[in-house]
C-alpha positions in Angstrom: 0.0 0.0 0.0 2.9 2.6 0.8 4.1 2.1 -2.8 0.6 2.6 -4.4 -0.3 5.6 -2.1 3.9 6.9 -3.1 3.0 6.7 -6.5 -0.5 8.3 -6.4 0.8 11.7 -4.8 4.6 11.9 -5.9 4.0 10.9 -9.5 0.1 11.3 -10.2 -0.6 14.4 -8.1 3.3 15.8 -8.9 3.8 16.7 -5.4 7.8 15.2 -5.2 10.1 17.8 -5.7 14.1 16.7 -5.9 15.3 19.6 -3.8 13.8 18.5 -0.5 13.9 14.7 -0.6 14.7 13.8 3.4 10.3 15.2 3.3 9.2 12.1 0.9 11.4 9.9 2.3 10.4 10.2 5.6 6.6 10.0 4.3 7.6 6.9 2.7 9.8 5.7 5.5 7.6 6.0 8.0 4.4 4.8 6.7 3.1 8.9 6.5 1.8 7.7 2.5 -0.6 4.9 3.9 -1.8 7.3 6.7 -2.6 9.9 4.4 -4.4 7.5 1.7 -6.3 6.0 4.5 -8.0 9.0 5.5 -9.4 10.0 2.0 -10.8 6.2 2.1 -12.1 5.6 5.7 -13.1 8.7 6.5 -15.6 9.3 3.6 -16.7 6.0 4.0 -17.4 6.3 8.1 -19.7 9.2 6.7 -21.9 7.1 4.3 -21.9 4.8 6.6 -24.0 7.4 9.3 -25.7 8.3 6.5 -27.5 5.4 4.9 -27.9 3.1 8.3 -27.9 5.8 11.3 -30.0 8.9 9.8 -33.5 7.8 10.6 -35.1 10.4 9.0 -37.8 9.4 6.3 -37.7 12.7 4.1 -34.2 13.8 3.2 -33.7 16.4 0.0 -31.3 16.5 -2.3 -29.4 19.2 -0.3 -29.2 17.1 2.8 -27.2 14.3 0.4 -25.2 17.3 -0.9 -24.4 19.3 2.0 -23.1 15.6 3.6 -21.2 15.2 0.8 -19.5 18.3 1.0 -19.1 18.1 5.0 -17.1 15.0 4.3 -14.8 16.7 1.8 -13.8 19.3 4.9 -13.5 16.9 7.3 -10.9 15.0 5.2 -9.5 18.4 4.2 -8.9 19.1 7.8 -7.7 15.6 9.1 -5.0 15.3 6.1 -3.6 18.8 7.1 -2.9 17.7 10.4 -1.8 13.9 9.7 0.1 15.6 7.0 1.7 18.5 9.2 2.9 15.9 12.2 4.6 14.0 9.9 6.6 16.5 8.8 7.0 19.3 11.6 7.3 16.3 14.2 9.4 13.4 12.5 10.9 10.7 14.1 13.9 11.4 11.5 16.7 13.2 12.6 18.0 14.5 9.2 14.8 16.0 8.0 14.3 17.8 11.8 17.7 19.2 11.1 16.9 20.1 8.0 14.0 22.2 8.8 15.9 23.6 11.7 18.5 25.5 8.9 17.2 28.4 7.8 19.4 28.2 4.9 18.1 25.0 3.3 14.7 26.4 2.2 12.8 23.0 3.9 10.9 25.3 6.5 9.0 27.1 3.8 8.6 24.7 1.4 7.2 22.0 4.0 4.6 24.7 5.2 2.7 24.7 2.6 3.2 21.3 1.7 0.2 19.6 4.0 -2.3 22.2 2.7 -1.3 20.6 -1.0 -2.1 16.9 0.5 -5.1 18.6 2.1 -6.5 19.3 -0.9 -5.8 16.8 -3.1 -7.2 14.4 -0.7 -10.6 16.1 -0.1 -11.0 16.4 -3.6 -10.1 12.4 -3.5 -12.5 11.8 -0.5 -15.4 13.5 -2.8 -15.0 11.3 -5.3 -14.6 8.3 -3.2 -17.7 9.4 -1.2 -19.6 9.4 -4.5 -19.0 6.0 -5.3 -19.4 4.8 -1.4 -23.2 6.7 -1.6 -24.1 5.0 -4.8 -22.9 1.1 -3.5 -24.5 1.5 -0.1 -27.7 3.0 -1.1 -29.9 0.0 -1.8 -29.0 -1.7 1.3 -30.6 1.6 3.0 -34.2 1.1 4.6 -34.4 5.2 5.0 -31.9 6.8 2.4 -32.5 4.4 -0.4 -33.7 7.4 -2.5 -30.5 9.7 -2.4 -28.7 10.8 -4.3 -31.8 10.3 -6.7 -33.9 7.6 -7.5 -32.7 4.4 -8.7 -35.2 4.2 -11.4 -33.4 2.0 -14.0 -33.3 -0.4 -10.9 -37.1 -0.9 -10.6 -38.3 -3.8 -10.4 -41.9 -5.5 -9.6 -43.6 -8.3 -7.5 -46.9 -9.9 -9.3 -48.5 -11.3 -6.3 -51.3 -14.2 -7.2 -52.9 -14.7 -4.5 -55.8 -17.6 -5.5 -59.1 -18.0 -3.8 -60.0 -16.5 -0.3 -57.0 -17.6 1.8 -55.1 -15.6 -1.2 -57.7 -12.6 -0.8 -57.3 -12.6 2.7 -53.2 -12.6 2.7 -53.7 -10.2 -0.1 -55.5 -7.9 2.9 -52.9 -8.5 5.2 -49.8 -7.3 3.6 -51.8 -4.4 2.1 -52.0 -3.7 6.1 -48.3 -4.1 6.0 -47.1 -1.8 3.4 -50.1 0.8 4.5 -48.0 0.9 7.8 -44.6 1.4 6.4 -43.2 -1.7 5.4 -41.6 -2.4 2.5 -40.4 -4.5 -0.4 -36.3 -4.8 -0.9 -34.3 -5.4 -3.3 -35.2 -2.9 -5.3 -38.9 -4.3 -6.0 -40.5 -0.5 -6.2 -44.3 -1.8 -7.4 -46.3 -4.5 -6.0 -49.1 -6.2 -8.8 -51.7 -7.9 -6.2 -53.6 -10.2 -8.8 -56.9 -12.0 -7.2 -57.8 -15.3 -9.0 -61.2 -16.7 -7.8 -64.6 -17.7 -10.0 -66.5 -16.3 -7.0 -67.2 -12.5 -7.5 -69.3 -12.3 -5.1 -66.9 -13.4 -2.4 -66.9 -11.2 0.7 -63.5 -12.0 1.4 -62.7 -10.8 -1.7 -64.7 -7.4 -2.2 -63.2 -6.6 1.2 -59.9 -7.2 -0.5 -60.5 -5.7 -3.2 -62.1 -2.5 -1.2 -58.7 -1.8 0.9 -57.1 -2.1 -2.5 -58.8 0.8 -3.9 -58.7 2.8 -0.9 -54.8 2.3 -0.9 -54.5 3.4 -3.7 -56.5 6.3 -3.8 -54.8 7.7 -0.8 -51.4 7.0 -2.0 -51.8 8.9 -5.2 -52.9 12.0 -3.3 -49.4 11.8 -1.2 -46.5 13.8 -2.4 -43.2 11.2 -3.0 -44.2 8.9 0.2 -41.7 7.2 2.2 -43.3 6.4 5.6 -46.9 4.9 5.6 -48.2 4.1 2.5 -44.4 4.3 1.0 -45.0 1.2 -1.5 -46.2 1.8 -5.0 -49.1 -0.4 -5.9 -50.7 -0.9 -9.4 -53.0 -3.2 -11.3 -52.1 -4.8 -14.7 -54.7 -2.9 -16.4 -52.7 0.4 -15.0 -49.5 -0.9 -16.2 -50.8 -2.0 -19.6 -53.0 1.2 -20.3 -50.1 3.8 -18.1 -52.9 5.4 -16.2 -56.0 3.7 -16.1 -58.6 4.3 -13.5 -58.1 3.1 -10.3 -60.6 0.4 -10.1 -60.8 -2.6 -7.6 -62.3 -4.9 -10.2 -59.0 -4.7 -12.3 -57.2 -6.6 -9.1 -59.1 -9.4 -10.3 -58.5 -11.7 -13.2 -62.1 -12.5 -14.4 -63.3 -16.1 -15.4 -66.1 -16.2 -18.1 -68.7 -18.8 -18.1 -68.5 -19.4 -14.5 -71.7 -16.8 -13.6 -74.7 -18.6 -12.4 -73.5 -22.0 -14.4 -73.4 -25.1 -13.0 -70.5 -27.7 -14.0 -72.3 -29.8 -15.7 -73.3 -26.6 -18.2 -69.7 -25.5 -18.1 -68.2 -28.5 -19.7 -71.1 -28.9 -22.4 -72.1 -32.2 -20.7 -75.8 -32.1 -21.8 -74.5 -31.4 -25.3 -72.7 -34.9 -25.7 -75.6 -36.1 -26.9 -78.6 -38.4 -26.5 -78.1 -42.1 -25.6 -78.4 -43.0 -29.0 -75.6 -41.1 -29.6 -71.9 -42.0 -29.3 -72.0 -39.3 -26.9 -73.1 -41.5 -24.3 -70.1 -43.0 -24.3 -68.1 -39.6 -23.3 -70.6 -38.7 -20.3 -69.8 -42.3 -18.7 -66.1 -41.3 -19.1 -67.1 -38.3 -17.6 -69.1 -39.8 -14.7 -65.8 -41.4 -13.8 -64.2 -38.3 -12.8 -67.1 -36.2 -11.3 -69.7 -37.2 -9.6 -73.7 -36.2 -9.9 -73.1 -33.8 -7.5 -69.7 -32.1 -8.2 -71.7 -31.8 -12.3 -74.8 -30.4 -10.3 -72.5 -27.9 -8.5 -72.8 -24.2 -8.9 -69.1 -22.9 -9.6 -70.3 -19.3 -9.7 -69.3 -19.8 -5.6 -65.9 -21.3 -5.9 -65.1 -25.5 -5.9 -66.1 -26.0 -2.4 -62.9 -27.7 -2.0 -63.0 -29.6 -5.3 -59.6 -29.5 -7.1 -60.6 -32.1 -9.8 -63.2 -29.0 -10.7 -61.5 -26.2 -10.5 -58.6 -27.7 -12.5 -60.8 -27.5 -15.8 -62.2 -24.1 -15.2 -59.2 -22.1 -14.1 -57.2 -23.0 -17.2 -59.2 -20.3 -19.2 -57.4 -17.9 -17.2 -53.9 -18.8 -18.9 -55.7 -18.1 -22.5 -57.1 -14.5 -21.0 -57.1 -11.4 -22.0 -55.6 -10.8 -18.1 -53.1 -13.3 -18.2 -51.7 -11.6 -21.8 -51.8 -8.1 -20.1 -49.8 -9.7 -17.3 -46.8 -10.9 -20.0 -47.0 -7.8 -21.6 -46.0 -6.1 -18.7 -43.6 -8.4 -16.8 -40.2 -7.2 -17.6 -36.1 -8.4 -16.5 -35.6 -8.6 -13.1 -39.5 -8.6 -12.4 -40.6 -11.8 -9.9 -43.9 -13.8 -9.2 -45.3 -14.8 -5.7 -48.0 -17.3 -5.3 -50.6 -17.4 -2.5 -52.7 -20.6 -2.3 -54.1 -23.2 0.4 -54.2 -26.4 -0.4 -56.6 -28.2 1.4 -59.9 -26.5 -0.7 -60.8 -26.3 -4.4 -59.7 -22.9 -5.9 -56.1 -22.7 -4.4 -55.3 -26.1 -4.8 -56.1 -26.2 -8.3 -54.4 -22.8 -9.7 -51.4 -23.1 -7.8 -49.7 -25.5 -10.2 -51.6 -24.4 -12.9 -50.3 -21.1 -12.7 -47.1 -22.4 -12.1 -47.2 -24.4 -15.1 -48.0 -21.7 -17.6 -45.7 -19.2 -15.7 -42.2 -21.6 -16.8 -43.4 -23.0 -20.3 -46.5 -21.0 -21.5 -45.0 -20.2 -25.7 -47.7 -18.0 -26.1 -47.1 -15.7 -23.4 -45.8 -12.1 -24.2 -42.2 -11.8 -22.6 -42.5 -15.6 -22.1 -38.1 -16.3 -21.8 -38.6 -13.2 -18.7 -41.3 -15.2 -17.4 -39.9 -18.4 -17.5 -36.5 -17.2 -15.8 -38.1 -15.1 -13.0 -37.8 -16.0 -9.3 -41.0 -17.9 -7.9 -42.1 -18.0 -4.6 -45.2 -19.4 -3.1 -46.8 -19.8 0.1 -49.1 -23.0 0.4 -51.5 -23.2 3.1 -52.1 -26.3 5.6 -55.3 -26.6 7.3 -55.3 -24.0 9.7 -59.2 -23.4 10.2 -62.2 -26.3 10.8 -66.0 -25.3 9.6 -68.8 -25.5 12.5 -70.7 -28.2 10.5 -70.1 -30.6 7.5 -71.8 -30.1 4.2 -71.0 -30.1 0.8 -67.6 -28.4 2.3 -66.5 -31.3 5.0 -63.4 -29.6 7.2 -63.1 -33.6 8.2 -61.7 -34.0 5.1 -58.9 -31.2 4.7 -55.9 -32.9 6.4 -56.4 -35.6 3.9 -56.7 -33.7 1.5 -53.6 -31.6 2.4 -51.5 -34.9 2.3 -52.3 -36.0 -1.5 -51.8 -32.4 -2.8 -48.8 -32.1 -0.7 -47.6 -35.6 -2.2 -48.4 -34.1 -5.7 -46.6 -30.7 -5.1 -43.8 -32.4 -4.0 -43.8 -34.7 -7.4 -44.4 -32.4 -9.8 -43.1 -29.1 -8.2 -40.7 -29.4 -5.5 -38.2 -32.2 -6.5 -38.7 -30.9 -10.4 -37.3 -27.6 -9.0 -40.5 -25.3 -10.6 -40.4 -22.8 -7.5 -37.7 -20.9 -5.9 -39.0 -21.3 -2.3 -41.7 -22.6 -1.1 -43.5 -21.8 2.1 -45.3 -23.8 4.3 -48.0 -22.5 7.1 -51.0 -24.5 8.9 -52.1 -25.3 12.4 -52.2 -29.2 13.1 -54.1 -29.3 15.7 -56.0 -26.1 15.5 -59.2 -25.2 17.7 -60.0 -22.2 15.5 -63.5 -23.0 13.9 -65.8 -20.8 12.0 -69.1 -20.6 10.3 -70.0 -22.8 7.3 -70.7 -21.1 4.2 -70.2 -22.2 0.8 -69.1 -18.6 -1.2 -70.5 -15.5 -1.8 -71.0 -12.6 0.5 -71.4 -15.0 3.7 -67.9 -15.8 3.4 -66.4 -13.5 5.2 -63.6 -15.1 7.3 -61.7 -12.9 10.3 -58.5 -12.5 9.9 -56.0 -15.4 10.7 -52.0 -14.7 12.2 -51.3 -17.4 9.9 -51.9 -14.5 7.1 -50.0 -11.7 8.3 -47.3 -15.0 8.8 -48.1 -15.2 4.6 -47.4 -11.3 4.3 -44.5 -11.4 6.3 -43.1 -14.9 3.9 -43.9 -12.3 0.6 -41.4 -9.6 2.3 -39.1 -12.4 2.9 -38.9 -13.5 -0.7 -38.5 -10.2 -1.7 -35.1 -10.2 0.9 -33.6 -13.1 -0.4 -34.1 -12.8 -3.8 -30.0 -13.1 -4.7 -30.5 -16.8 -3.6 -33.2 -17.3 -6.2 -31.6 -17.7 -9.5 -33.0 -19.6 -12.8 -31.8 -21.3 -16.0 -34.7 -23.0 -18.2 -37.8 -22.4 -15.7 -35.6 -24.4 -13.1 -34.1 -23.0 -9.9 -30.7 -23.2 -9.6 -30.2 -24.1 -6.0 -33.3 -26.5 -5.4 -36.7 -25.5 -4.0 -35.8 -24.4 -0.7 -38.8 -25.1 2.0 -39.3 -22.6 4.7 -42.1 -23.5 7.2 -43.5 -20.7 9.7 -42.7 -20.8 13.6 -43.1 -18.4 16.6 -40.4 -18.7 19.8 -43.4 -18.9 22.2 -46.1 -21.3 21.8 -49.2 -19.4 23.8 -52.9 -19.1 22.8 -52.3 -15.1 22.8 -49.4 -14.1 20.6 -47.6 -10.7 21.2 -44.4 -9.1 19.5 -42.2 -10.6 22.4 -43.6 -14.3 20.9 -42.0 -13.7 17.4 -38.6 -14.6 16.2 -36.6 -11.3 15.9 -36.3 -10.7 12.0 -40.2 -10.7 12.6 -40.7 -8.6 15.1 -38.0 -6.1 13.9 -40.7 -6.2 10.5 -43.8 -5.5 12.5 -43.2 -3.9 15.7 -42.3 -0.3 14.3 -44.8 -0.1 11.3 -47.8 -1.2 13.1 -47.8 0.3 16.1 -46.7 3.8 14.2 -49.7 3.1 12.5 -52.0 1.5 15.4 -50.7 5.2 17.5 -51.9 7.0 14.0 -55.9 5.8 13.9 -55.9 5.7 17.9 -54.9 9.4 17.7 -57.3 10.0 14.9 -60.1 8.7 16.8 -59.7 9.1 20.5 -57.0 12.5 20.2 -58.1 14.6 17.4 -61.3 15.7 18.7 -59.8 17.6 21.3 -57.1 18.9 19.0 -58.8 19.9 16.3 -59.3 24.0 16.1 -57.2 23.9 19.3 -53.5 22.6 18.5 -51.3 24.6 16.5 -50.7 21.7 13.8 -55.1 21.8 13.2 -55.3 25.6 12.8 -55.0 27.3 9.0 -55.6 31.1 10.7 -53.5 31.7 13.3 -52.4 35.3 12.5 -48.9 35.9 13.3 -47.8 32.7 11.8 -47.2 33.8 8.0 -49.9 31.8 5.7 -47.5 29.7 3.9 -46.9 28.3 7.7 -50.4 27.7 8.4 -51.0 24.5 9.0 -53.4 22.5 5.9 -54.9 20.1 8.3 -57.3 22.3 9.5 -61.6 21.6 10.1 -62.0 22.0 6.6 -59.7 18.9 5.8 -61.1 17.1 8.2 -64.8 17.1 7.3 -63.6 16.9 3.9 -64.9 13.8 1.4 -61.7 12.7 0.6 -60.1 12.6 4.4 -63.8 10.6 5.4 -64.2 8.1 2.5 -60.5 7.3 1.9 -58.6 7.8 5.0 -61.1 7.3 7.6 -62.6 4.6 5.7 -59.4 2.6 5.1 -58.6 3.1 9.3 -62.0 1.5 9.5 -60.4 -1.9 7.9 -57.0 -1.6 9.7 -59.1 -1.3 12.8 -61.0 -4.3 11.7 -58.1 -6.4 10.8 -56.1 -5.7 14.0 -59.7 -7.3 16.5 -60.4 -9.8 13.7 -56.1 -11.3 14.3 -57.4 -10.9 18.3 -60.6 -12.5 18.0 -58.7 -15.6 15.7 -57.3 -18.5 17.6 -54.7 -18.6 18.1 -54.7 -14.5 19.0 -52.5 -11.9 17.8 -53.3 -9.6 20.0 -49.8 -6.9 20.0 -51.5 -3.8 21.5 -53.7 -2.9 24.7 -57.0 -1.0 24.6 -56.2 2.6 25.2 -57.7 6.0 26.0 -56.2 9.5 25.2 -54.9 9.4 28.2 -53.1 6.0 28.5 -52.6 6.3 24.4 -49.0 5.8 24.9 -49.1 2.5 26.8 -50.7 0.8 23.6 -47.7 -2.3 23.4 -48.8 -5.0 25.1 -45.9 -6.3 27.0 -44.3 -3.0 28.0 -44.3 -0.5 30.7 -43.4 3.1 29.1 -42.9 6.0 32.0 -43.8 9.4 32.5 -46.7 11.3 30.3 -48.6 8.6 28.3 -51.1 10.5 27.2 -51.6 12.2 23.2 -49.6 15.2 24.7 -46.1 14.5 23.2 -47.8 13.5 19.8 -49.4 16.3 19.2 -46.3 18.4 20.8 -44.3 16.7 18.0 -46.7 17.5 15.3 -46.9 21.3 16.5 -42.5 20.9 15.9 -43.1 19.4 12.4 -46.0 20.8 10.8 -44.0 24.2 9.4 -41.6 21.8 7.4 -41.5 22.8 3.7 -41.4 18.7 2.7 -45.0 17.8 4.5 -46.5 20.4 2.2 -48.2 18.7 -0.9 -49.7 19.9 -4.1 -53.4 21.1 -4.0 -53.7 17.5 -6.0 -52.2 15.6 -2.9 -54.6 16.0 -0.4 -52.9 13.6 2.3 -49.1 14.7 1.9 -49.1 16.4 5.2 -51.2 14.4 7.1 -49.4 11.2 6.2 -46.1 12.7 6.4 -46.7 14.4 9.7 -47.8 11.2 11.6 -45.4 9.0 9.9 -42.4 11.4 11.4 -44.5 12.1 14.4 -45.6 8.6 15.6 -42.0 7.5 14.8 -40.3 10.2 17.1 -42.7 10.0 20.3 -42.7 5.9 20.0 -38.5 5.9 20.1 -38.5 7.8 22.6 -39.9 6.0 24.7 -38.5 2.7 23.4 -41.5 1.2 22.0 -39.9 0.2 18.9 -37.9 -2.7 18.4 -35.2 -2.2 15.2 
């Protein structure tokens, strides 16, 4: 290194000079070269370091990046000037100190200005360094990840099938997820949430589909988000058409035929013909693979856990109009996760159906992208029993779990079609609910066990560098990750999750669990009162005034998008309490106790709303929580996201 750093400043930089030679051989002697190369290297690099990982502020500007930058450069500027200056003036070499010390040899002069030289050659080598640094570490950033500018050439999408109503319903739960704050890595800016399920009128799935809309809607009226609501999320039809209409039927890949027709009709049974007819023939053969009752059955309400049935009528999807949009808009480095259980009709059916098109579909637009992408998939065990047997006969899931499982693990797993695959269910489980057989009446609460499928999407999305493929295979095996908590109780709490876990949930939701408690139980005492809810306040100048003011609040959008999406999250979060087993993370507050809302902790001192809305009073002047007339809820989710974030760390609430 002495010889390299020698070289880089005596011959590059030109700084030798033959008529003082004891001062570059004692720099090279005396190891003053590595010193001195080491602090243009380190130092900018300690910097970028603090930057990307330690700054924990959501919102930082160009100029922040800059002035950093810059800061770094006069730091280095400073250090070298002294490094360089001791090893000079105060040498462990006696012929250079008694070279200095003659006044007739010219050293003195020329070796003062000789560190200011190094000085500045090294900042200027530090700035350049520092650029490089700021452009390596700023993907691995959870906070910075957008500075120096935007990575856009590096953006990259998750299609996320989720088929029938366990897929609707983990659908819901990361939408809850990435509503809070969390986040896809790796680059993967947009996620495509794609429903597949015959039964429209599903009430899992318009509820679904409902929180789908309303994310959307308030994320488009929020100026460059990065704290709640920070994910992108499109449809295909809004990637196909660049700006369609934000519509919750477009989430949903539509199956024709399936409306108010019975099997039998689907399949053109009654038009094999009479029994005269060599047709009769066919419907024997058919009779062999469906009985009277799975013909008589009415698929407009799903395959009441019928696989054989829903095998035949979910292939139309791969010869849609949807499924071409979908190739038309996958593109390099884009990846596909699956969301199925696998113990009822619809999900166990599309899985490998979808799977199977996905790696060898040759009519597919973008099919060679398609069949290269990294696949994940979370299949679902039995995890839920019905309160009576019908048509549907909960008896009959854990056997029917074991022959699908035996037939994933044939055609799927040791044939290396999917990346990772991962495995959920409850053996055992107490958790029964009402019989119903589709439509509106199935309306299932939320289940830990789909958060746990939420928080398996976010993991794929981690790991993706171990998911390579060559010819629709993956290179390193299907890997199989099953789900487990550290604590086995009835009631599960963050303390009862495995670390990466809890490090995922704990900040996001209760930032956001603090943000609708405040917006129910704190703002009616705030509003027109607090400085951060008042647009007139007269020695403020207007531009000041706060934009979350009565009018805002009674407004349509704040009460049909916001208010209406807290409504679900609210939902969600007693429907995971209500489940067996519980997730039950947070206590019942008041605006007095809002504070002490983590169940499992005993936070000190003021727990009341008082320090939130302190903290909003602080933040609500800031030029970067004012949005555009068009964005409606930049402040407001800005403000909390920064807001809910401070008061929570302070008092340690937050596990990172």
């Amino acid at each position: 290194m002495n010889e390299i750093f020698a070289a880089l400043y005596e011959t590059l930089f030109r700084v030798y000079d033959a008529s003082y030679p004891e001062i570059f051989s004692t720099l090279y002697d005396y190891g003053g070269y590595v010193k001195l190369g080491l602090i243009f290297l380190l130092v900018p690099l300690l910097f970028w370091l603090l930057f990307y990982f330690l700054w924990r502020y959501p919102y930082g500007r160009v100029w922040h990046w800059l002035l950093w930058w810059l800061l770094s450069g006069v730091v280095v500027l400073v250090v070298t000037w002294l490094q360089a200056r001791g090893a000079i003036f105060e040498s462990p070499n006696p012929a250079l100190t008694d070279a200095l010390a003659d006044p007739e040899s010219g050293y003195k002069a020329y070796a003062v200005t000789l560190p200011l030289r190094y000085a500045f050659i090294n900042s200027g080598l530090a700035l350049v360094a520092g650029f490089f640094y700021s452009l390596i570490l700023k993907p691995f950033s959870k906070i910075q990840m957008h500075l120096p500018f935007e990575s856009r050439t590096m953006a990259q999408k998750l299609y996320s099938f989720g088929i029938g109503g366990t897929g609707s319903r983990v659908i819901k739960s990361l939408s809850m997820l990435l509503a809070a704050g969390c986040r896809l890595e790796n680059g993967f800016d947009t996620v495509v949430p794609v429903i597949i399920d015959p039964d429209t009128g599903n009430g899992d799935l318009d509820r679904t589909k409902d929180i789908l809309r309303l994310y959307q809607q308030i994320r488009n009226q929020v100026d460059h988000p990065t704290g709640f609501f920070a994910q992108e999320m499109k449809t295909i039809h809004e990637l196909a058409d660049h700006g369609a209409a934000i519509n919750p039927d477009f989430f949903q890949f539509r199956l024709s035929g399936v409306d108010g027709n019975s099997f039998r009709k689907y399949i053109g049974f009654d038009e094999l013909g009479n029994k005269a007819d060599p047709g009769e023939d066919d419907r024997h053969f058919i009779r062999l693979l469906w009985s009277e009752a799975n013909l008589d059955a009415d698929i407009s309400v799903g395959f009441k856990g019928n696989p054989h049935m829903g095998s035949v009528v979910l292939n139309q999807f791969t010869v849609s109009e949807d499924f071409r949009r979908f190739g038309q808009t996958f593109s390099p480095g884009d990846a596909v996760f699956i969301v199925n259980s696998i113990f009822g009709g619809t999900g166990a059916a599309g899985f490998p159906l979808l799977l199977k098109n996905l790696r060898g579909n040759s009519e597919l637009p973008h099919r060679v992208h398609i069949r290269e992408a990294p696949v994940g998939a979370i299949t679902y065990l039995p995890y839920f029993s019905l309160n009576r047997q019908e048509e549907i006969n909960s008896e009959t899931f854990e056997e029917k779990a074991k022959i699908a499982l035996d037939y994933y693990n044939r055609t799927l797993i040791s044939q290396n079609r999917v990346n990772v695959l991962y495995l959920a269910g409850n053996k055992g489980n107490t958790n029964v609910i009402p019989y119903a057989e589709g439509g509106k009446n199935q309306r299932n609460n939320a289940h830990f066990l789909e958060l746990a499928g939420a928080l398996a999407i976010l993991d794929f999305c981690r790991t993706t560098s171990l998911h390579a493929v060559s010819e629709g295979r993956a290179v390193n095996g299907t890997r199989v990750k099953e789900f487990g908590i550290e604590n086995e109780n009835e009631t599960i709490g963050f303390g009862d999750l495995n670390l990466d876990d809890v490090k995922s949930l704990s900040g996001p939701l209760t930032q956001y669990r603090l943000f609708t408690e405040y917006l129910e139980k704190g703002l009616p005492r705030a509003l027109g009162v607090s400085r951060w809810t008042r647009s007139n306040i007269r020695l403020v100048p207007r531009n000041n005034n706060s934009l979350l003011d009565k009018s805002y609040f009674n407004s349509v959008e704040y009460n049909l998008q916001v208010k209406a999406f807290n409504a679900h999250f609210k939902e969600w979060i007693r429907e995971l309490g209500d489940n067996k087993p519980a997730f039950v993370p947070f206590r019942e507050v008041t605006a007095d106790t809002a504070l002490n809302l983590v169940r499992g902790t005993a936070p000190k001192g003021n727990l009341s709303f008082k320090a939130l809305d302190a903290e909003n009073c602080w933040l609500i002047a800031r030029d970067e929580l004012r949005g555009s007339a068009e964005r409606k809820h930049t402040t407001l989710v800005k403000l909390f996201g920064l807001s809910t974030n401070k008061v929570l760390s302070n008092k340690e609430l937050i596990i990172r």
